[in-house]
Structures are given as structure tokens and as C-alpha cells.
Backbone and ligand atoms as CSV (ligand in chain L), in Angstrom:
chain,resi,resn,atom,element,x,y,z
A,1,UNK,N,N,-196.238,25.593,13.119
A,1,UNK,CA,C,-195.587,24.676,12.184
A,1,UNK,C,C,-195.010,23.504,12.964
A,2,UNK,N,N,-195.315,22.074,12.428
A,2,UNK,CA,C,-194.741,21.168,12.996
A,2,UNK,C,C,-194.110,20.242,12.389
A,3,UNK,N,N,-192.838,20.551,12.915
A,3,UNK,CA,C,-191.463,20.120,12.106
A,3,UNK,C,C,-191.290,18.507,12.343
A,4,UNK,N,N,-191.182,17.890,11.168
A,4,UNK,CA,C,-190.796,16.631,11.079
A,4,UNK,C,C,-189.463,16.497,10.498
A,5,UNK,N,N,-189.257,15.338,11.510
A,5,UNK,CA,C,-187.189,14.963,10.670
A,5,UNK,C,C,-187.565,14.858,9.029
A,6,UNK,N,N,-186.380,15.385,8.456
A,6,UNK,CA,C,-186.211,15.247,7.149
A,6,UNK,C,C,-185.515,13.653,6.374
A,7,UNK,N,N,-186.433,13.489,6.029
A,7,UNK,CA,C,-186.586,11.829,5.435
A,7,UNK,C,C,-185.863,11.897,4.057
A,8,UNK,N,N,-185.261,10.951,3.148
A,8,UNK,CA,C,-185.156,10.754,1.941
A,8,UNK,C,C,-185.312,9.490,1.956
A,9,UNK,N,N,-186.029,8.857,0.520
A,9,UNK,CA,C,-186.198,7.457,0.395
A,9,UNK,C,C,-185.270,6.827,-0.472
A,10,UNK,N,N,-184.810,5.947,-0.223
A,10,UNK,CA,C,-184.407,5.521,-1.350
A,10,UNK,C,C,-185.008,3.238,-1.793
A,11,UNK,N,N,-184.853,3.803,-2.726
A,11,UNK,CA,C,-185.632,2.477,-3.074
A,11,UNK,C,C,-184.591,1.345,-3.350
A,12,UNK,N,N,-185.424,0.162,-2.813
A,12,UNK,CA,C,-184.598,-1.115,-2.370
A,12,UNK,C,C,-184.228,-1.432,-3.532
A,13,UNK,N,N,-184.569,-1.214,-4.913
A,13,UNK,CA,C,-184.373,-2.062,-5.742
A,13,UNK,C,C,-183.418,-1.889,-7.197
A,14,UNK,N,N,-184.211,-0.285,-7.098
A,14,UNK,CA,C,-182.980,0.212,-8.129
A,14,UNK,C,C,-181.878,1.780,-7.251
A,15,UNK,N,N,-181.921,1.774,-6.243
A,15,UNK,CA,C,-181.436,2.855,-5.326
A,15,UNK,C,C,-181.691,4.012,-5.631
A,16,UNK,N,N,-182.388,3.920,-6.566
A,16,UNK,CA,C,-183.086,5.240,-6.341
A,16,UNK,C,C,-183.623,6.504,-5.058
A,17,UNK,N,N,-182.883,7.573,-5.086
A,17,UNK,CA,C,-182.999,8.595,-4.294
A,17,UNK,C,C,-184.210,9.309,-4.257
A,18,UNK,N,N,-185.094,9.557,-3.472
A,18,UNK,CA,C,-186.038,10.658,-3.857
A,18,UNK,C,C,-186.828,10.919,-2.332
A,19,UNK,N,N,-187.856,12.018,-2.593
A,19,UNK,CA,C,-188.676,12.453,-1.042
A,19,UNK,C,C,-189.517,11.690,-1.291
A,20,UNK,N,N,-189.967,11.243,0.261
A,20,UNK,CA,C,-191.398,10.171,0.387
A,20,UNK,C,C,-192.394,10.347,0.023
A,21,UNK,N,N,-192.864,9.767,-0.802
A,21,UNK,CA,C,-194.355,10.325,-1.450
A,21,UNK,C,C,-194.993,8.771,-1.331
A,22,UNK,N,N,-196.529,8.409,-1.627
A,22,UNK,CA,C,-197.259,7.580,-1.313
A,22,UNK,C,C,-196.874,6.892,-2.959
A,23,UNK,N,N,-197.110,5.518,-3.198
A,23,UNK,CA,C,-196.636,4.858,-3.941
A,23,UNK,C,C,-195.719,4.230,-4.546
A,24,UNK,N,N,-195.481,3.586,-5.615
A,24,UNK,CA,C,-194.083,3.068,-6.097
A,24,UNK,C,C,-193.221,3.555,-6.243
A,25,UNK,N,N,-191.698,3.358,-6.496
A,25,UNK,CA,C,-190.533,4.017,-6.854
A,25,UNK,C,C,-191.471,4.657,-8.377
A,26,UNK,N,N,-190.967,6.003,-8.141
A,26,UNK,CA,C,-191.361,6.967,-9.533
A,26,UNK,C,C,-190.268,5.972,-10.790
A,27,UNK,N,N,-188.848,5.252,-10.535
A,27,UNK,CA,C,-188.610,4.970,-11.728
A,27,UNK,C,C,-188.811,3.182,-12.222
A,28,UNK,N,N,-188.778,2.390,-10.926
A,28,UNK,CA,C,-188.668,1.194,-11.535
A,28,UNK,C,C,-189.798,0.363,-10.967
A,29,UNK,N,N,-191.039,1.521,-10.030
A,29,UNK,CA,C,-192.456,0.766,-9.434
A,29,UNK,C,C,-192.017,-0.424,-8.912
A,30,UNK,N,N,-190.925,-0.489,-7.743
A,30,UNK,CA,C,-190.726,-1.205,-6.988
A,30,UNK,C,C,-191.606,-0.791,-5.787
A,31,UNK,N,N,-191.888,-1.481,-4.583
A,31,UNK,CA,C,-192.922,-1.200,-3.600
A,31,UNK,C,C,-191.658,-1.565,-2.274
A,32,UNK,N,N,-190.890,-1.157,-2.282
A,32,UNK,CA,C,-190.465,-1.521,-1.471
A,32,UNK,C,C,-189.166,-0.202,-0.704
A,33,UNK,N,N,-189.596,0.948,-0.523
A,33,UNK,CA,C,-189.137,2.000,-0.024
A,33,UNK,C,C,-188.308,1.879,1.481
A,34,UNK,N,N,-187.212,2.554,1.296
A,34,UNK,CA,C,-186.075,2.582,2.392
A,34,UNK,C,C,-186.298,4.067,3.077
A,35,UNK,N,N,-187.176,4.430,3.757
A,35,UNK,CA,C,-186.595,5.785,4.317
A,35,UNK,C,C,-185.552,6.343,5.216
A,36,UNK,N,N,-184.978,6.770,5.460
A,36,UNK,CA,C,-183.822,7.315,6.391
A,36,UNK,C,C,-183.858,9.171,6.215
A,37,UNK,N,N,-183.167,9.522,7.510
A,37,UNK,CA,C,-183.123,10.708,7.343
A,37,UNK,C,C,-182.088,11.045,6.955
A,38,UNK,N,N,-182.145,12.418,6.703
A,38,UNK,CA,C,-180.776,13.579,6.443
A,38,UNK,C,C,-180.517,14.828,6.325
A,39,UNK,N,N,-179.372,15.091,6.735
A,39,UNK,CA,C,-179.101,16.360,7.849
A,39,UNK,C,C,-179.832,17.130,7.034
A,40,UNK,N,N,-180.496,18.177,7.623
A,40,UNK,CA,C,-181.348,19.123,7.718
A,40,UNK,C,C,-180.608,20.710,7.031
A,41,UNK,N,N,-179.331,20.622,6.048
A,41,UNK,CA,C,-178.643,21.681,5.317
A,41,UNK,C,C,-178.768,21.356,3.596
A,42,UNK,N,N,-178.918,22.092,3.021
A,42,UNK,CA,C,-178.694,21.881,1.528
A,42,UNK,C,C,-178.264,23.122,0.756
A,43,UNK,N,N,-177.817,22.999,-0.320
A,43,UNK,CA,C,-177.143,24.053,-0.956
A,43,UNK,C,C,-178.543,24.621,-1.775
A,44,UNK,N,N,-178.775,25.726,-1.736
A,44,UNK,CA,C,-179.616,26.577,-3.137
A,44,UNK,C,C,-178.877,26.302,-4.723
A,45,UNK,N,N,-179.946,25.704,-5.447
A,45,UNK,CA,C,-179.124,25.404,-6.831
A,45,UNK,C,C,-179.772,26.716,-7.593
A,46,UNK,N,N,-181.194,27.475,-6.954
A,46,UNK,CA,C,-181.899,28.661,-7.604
A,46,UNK,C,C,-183.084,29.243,-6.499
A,47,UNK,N,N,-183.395,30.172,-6.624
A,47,UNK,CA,C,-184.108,30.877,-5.917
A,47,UNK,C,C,-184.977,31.666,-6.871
A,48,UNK,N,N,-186.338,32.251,-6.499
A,48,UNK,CA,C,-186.966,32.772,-7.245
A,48,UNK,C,C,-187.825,33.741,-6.179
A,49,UNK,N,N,-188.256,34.795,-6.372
A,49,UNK,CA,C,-189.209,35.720,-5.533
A,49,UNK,C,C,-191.028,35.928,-6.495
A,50,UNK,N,N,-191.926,35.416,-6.332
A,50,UNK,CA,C,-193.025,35.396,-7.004
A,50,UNK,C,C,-193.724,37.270,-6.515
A,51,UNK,N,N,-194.100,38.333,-6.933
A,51,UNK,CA,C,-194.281,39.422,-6.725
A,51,UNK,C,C,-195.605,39.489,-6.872
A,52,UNK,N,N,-196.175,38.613,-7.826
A,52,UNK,CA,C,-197.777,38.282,-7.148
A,52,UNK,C,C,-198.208,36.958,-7.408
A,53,UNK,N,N,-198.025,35.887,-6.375
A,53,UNK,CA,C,-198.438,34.657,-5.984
A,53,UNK,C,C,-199.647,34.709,-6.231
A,54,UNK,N,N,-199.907,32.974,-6.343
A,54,UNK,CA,C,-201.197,33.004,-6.561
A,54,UNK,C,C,-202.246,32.975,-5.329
A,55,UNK,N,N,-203.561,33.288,-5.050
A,55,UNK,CA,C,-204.548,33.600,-4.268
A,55,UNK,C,C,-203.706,32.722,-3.299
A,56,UNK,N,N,-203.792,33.122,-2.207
A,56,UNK,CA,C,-203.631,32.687,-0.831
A,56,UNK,C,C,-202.227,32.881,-0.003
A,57,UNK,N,N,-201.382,32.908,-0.890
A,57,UNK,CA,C,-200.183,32.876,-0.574
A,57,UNK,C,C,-199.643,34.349,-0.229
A,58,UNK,N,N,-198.673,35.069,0.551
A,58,UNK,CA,C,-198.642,36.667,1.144
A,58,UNK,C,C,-197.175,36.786,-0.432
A,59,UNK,N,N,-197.648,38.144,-0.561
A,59,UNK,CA,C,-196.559,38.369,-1.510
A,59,UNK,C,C,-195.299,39.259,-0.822
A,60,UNK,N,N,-193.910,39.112,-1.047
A,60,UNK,CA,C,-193.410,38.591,-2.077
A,60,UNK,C,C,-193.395,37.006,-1.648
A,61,UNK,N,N,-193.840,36.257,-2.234
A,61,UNK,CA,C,-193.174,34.319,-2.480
A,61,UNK,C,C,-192.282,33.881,-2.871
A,62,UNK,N,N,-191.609,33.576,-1.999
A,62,UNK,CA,C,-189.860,33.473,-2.429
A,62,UNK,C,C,-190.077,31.750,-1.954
A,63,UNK,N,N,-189.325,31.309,-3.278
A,63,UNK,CA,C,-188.906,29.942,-3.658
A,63,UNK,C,C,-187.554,29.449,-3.745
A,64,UNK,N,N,-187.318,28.698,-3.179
A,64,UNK,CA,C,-185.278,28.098,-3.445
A,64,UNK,C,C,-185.606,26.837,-3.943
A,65,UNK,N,N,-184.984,26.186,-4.977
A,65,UNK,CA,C,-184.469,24.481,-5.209
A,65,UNK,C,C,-183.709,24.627,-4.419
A,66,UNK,N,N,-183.869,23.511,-3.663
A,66,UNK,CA,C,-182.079,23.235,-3.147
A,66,UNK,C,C,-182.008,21.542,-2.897
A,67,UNK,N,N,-180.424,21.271,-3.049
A,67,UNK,CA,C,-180.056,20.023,-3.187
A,67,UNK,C,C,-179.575,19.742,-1.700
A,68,UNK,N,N,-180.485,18.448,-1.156
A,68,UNK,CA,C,-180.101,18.030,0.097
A,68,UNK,C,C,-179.097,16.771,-0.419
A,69,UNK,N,N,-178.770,15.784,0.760
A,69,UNK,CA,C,-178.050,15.135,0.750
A,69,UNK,C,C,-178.837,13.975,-0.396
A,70,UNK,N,N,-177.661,12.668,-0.838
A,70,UNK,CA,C,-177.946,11.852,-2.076
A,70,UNK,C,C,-178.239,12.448,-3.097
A,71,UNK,N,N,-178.399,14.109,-3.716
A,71,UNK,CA,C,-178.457,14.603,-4.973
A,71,UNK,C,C,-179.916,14.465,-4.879
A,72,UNK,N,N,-180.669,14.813,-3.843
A,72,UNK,CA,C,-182.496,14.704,-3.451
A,72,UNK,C,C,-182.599,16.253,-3.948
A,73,UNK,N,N,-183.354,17.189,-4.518
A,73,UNK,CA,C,-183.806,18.433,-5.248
A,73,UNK,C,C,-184.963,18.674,-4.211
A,74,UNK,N,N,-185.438,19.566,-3.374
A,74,UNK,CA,C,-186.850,20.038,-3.272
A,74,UNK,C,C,-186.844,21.740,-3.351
A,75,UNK,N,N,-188.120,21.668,-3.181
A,75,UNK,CA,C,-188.715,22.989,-3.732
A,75,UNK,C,C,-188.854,23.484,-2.954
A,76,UNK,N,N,-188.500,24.494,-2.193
A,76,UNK,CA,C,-189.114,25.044,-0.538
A,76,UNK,C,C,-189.215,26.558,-0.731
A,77,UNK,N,N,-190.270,26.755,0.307
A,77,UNK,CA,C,-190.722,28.165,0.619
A,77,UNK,C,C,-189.781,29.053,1.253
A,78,UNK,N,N,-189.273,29.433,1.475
A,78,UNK,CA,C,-188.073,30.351,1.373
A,78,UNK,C,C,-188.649,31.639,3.202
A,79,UNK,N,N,-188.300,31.206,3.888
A,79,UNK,CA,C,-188.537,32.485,5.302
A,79,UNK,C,C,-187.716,33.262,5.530
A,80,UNK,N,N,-187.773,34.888,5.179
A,80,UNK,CA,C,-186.812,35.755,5.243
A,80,UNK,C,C,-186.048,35.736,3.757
A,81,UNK,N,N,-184.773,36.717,3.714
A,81,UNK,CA,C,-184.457,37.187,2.397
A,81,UNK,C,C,-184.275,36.072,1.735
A,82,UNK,N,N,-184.217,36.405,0.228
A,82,UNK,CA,C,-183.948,35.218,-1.067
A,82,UNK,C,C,-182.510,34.825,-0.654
A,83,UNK,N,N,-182.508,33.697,-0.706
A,83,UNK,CA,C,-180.718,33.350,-0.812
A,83,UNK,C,C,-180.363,33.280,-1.799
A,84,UNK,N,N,-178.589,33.525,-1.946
A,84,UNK,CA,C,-177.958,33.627,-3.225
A,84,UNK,C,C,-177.743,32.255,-3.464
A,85,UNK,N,N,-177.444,31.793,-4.640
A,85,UNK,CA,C,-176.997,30.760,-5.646
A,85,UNK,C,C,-175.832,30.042,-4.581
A,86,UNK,N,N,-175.834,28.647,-4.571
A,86,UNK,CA,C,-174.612,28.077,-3.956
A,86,UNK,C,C,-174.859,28.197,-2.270
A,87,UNK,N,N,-175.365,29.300,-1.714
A,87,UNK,CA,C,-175.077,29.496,-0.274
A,87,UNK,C,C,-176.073,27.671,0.319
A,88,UNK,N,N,-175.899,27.565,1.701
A,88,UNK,CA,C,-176.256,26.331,2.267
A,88,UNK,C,C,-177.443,27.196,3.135
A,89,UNK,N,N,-178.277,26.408,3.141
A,89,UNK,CA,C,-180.007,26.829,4.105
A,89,UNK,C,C,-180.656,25.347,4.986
A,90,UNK,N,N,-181.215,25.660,5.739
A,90,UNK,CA,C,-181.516,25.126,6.714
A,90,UNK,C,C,-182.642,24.780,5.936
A,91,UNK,N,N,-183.530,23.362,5.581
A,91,UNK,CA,C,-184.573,22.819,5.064
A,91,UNK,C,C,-185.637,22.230,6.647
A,92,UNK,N,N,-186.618,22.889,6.277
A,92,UNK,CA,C,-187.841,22.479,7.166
A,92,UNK,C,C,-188.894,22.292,6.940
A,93,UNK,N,N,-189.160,20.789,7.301
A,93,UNK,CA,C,-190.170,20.058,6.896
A,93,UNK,C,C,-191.639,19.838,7.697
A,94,UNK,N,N,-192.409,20.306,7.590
A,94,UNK,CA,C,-193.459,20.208,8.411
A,94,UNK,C,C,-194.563,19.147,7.568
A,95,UNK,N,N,-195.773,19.279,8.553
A,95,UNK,CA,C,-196.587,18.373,7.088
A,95,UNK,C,C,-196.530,18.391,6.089
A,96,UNK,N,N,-196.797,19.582,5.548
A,96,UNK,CA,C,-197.309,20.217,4.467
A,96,UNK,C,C,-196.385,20.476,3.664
A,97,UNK,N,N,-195.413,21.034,3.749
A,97,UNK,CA,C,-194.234,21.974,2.575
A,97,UNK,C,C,-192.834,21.752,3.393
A,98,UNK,N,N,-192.452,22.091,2.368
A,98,UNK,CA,C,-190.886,22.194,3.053
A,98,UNK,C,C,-190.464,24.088,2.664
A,99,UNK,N,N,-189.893,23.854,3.800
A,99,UNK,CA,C,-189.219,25.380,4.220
A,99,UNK,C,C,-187.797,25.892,4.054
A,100,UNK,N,N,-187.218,26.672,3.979
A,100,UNK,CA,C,-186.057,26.760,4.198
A,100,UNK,C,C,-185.944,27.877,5.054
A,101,UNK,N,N,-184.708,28.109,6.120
A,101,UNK,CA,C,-184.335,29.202,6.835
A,101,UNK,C,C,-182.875,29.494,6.520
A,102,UNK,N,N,-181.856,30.289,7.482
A,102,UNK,CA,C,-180.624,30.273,7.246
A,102,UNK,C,C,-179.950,29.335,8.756
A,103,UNK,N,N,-179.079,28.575,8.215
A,103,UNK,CA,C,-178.568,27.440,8.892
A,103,UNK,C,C,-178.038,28.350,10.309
A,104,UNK,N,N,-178.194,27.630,11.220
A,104,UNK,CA,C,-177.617,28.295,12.334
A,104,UNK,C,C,-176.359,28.172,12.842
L,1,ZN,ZN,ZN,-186.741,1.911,-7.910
């Protein structure tokens, strides 16, 4: 896994918060994206354990929302036990997905 700093964008025009994705601001299709990073902790707003994922994935599939910094939401794959509601997790970003661990 190869961990990249954790980015949030926010857009020049209407400040809009969100993760970097290819194209316009999702709300006001401005083209003009601010990325910066941020700290690498977020709170679990929910967690979920999938007991049979779909093809490819090892079961159990454990999922957390969690809220990083600016009120940014992602979806991450969850390594090791489900975390409870509220607790803070370590978010890790590699190419592909984002991860979570327990903060060190
Ligand atoms: Zn915008």
C-alpha cells in the first residue's frame, strides 16, 4: 500500500469542502480547485461490518464514515476491529481507497 498525504479540496469560488476528484466543483462547476492537506485523524460518524461482501473483497468488510477535518465525510475500509461511534481513527490514503487504522 502506498500512502499518499491526505488532501481536501476546497474550491476557490464557492469554498466548498470536498476530496479530490477529477473535474468541477460538484456544487457551483467552478474549475478552479484549492488542494491542501489534513491531519490524517477523523472521528467515525458510523461503521458497518459487510458478512458477505461482494466478489473480491475478504469477508468480514468492515466500513467507517468518518468526518475528517472542514466537515470532509469519507468512506473507508476499516483494518482490524469495527470502531465504535464517535471514537477518532487514523485515515489512510493510498491510490485507490481510503483506509482507516487506530490513531497511534
Ligand atoms: Zn464551488
Amino acid at each position: 500500500m502506498t500512502e499518499v498525504p491526505l488532501l481536501v479540496t476546497r474550491c476557490g469560488s464557492c469554498t466548498l469542502r470536498y476530496l479530490p476528484r477529477a473535474g468541477p466543483c460538484p456544487r457551483c462547476g467552478a474549475s478552479n480547485p484549492l488542494p491542501f492537506s489534513v491531519p490524517p485523524l477523523g472521528s467515525v460518524l458510523a461503521a458497518t461490518e459487510l458478512t458477505s461482501p461482494a466478489a473480491g473483497w475478504p469477508a468480514p468488510h468492515r466500513l467507517a464514515l468518518v468526518e475528517l477535518a472542514e466537515s470532509v465525510r469519507v468512506l473507508a475500509i476499516v483494518e482490524g476491529e469495527l470502531p465504535s461511534i464517535g471514537s477518532t481513527v487514523e485515515v489512510v490514503h493510498d491510490v485507490e481507497t481510503y483506509h482507516t487504522r487506530p490513531p497511534h
